[in-house]
C-alpha positions as CSV (number, residue, x, y, z in Angstrom):
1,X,35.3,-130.6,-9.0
2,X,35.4,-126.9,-9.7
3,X,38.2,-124.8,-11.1
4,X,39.5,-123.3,-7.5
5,X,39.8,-127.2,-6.0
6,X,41.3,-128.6,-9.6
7,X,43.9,-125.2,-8.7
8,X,43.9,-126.1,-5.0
9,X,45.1,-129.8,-5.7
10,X,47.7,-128.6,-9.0
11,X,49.3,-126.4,-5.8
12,X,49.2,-129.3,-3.2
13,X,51.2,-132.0,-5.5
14,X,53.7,-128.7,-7.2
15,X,54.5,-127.6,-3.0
16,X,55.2,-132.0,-2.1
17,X,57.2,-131.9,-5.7
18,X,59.4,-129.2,-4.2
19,X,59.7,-130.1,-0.9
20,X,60.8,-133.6,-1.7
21,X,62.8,-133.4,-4.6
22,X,65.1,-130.3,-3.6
23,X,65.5,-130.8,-0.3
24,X,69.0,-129.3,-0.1
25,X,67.7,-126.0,-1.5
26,X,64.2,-125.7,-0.3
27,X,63.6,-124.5,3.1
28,X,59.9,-124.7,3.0
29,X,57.0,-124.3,1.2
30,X,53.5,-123.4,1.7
31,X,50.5,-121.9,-0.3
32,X,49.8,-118.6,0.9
33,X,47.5,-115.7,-0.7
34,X,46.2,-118.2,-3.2
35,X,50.0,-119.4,-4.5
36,X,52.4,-121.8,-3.9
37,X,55.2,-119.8,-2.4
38,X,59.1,-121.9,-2.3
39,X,61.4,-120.5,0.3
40,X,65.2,-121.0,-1.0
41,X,68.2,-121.5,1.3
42,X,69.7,-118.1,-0.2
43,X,67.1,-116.6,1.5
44,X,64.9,-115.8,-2.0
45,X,61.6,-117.5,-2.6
46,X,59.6,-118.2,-6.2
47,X,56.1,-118.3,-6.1
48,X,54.0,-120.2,-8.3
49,X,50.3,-118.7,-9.3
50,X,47.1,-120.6,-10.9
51,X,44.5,-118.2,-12.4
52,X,41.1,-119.7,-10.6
53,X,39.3,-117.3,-13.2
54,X,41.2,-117.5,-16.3
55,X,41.4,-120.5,-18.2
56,X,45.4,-121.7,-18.3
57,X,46.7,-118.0,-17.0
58,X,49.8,-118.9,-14.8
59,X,53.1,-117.1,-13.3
60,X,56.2,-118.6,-12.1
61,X,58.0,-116.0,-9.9
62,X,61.5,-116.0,-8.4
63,X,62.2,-112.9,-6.6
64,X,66.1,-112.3,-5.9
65,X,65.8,-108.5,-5.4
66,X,67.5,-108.6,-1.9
67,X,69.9,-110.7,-3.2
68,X,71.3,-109.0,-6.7
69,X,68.4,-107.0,-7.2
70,X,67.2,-109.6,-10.1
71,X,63.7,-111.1,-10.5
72,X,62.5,-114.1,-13.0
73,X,59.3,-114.5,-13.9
74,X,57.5,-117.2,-16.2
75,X,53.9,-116.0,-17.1
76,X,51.4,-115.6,-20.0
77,X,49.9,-112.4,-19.1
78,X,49.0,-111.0,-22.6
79,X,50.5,-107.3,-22.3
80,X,50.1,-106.0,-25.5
81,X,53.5,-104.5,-25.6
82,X,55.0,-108.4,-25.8
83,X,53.0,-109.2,-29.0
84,X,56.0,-109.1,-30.9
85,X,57.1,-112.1,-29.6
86,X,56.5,-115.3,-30.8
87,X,55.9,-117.6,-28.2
88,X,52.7,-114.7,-26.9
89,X,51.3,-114.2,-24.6
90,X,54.2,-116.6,-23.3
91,X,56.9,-114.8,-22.0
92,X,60.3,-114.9,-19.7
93,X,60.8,-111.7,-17.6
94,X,65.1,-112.0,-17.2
95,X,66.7,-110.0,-14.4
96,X,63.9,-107.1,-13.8
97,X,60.2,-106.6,-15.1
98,X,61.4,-104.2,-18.6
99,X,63.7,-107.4,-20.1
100,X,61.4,-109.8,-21.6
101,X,62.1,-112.5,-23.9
102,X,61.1,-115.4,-25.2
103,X,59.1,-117.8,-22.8
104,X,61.4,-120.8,-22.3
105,X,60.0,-124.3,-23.0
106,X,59.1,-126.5,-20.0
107,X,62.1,-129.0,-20.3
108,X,64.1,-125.5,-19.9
109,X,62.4,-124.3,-17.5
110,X,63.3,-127.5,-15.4
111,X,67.1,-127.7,-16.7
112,X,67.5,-124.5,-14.9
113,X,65.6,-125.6,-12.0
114,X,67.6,-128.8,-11.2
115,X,71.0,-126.7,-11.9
116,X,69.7,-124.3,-9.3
C-alpha cells in the first residue's frame, strides 16, 4: 500500500479512537481537506495532519481562537528560527503561533488529552 492509503488508514483508526473514547467531549469527527478534524463540545475543534509527501511530517492543531483567542499546535515543521530548541524540528506552539516551546512527549501529550 502507498504512503496516501498507509495516511488514509492512520486517520480512519485516530477519527474511531476519538469518537469512542471521548464521547462526552467529542461531538464529531470526520476527515476533511486531507486531515482528521475533532469537533469539541466547547464549540473548538483540533485537527490532526499526516504529511502524504514528507516522510513522518505531522501537526496536531487545537484551535480555541473564538473561545480565549488561544491555539495549540503539536508539529515538526523545521522553521529554522526553532533550531534552538532541543527537541527540533519538534516543537509545541502554547497559546498563539510566536510562543514555542519545547515539543511535549507523547505520554504528555495524552495526559492533557484525557484531562481535557
Amino acid at each position: 500500500m502507498g504512503e496516501r492509503g498507509n495516511v488514509d488508514e492512520i486517520l480512519e483508526r485516530l477519527r474511531e479512537f476519538a469518537a469512542n473514547l471521548y464521547p462526552e467531549v467529542v461531538v464529531d469527527v470526520e476527515i476533511v481537506y486531507g486531515k482528521l478534524r475533532i469537533y469539541l463540545i466547547d464549540e473548538s475543534f483540533i485537527d490532526v495532519w499526516i504529511s502524504r509527501r514528507l516522510p513522518n511530517r505531522y501537526a496536531i492543531h487545537w484551535k480555541r481562537r473564538h473561545i480565549d483567542g488561544t491555539i495549540y499546535r503539536w508539529d515538526n515543521t523545521p522553521h529554522e528560527i526553532n533550531r534552538h530548541i532541543p527537541t527540533f524540528p519538534h516543537h509545541f506552539h502554547e497559546g498563539n503561533d510566536r510562543v514555542v516551546n519545547l515539543s511535549i512527549t507523547l505520554k504528555v501529550l495524552k495526559t492533557r488529552l484525557r484531562r481535557l
